[in-house]
C-alpha positions, 0 to 999 in steps of 0.5 A: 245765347240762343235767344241773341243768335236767333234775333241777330239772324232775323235783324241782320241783313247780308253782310251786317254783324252785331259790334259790341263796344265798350265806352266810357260812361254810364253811372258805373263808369263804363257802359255796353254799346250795340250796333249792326255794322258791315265793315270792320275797320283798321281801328278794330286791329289795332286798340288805342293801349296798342292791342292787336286783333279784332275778334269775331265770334260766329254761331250758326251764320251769326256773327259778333265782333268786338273790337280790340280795346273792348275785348278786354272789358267782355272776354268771357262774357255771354251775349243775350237778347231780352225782351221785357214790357218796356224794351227789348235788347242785346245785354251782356250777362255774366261777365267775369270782368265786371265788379259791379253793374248797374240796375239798367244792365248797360253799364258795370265797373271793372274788377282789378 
């Protein structure tokens, strides 16, 4: 979302990126992880389920990666960055892969 390219252009520094991770975990079985990062890794190629490919999204000299065992749980997923009274944050919003997510907005069960 526009929202999310504009605060990743101000947070991010030279080569730095938004990783968007998902773990096991949280009250609905697996949860959101963001993290600014420079480095994308071996692991990030090549997934745990033997998945090969790293994805990288860029937009407007903003980039998000996502590894390759998470992008299973987020493909078609849009990325938003909310600011309320209490936090601020990247969420994913409307993600086809989600059956179900918490009132907290980090994690969610997937669909089978």
């Amino acid at each position: 979302s526009f929202s999310s390219l504009q605060r990743l252009l101000e947070i991010a520094e030279g080569s730095e990126f938004l990783r968007l991770q998902v773990e096991g975990g949280g009250c609905s079985g697996f949860q959101y992880k963001f993290s600014l990062d420079t480095v994308i890794s071996p692991d990030d190629r090549q997934g745990q389920r033997g998945v090969v490919g790293v994805r990288v999204f860029e937009q407007g000299g903003a980039r998000v990666v996502v590894d390759a065992d998470s992008l299973a749980f987020v493909k078609g997923s849009v990325v938003d960055f909310s600011q309320e009274l209490i936090r601020s944050s990247f969420q994913v919003v409307s993600n086809p892969q989600a059956e179900k997510g918490c009132s907290c907005g980090t994690s969610f069960s997937v669909k089978f």
